[in-house]
C-alpha positions, 0 to 999 in steps of 0.5 A: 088520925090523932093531932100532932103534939109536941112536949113543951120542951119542942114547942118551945124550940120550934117556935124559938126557930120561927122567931129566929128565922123572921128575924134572920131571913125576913127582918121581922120581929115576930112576938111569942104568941104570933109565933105558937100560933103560927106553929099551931097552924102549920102543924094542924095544916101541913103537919100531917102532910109531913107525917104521911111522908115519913110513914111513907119513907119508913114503909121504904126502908122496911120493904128494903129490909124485908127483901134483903132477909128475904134474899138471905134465907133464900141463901142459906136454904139446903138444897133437896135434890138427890 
């Protein structure tokens, strides 16, 4: 499986939302290089955790999508009795 990556654009975020919550929930000031590290290190460690499940959800979703069409072409299928 390939490593998680995020743009530079969503790192930032992310690692803006790790210093906010240290700050907000844990009082800690928590540096930028300490933060990247720690969004490195959960994405490496849990990321893909999080990752299997979406793919599981996704898989959910599509099976209930595929039962419904299924459903729907047994509805217009034309009776062949004579």
């Amino acid at each position: 499986m390939p490593e998680i990556e995020f743009s530079i654009e969503e790192k930032q975020a992310l690692v803006q939302k790790i210093k906010t919550y240290f700050s907000n929930e844990l009082e800690q000031d928590l540096g930028q290089f300490d933060a990247e590290f720690l969004l490195d290190f959960f994405t490496k460690e849990v990321g893909a955790h999080f990752y299997n499940r979406g793919l599981h959800d996704a898989r959910e979703v599509f099976h209930s999508i595929m039962e419904s069409v299924d459903e729907a072409i047994y509805v217009i299928e034309k009776d062949t009795k004579d």
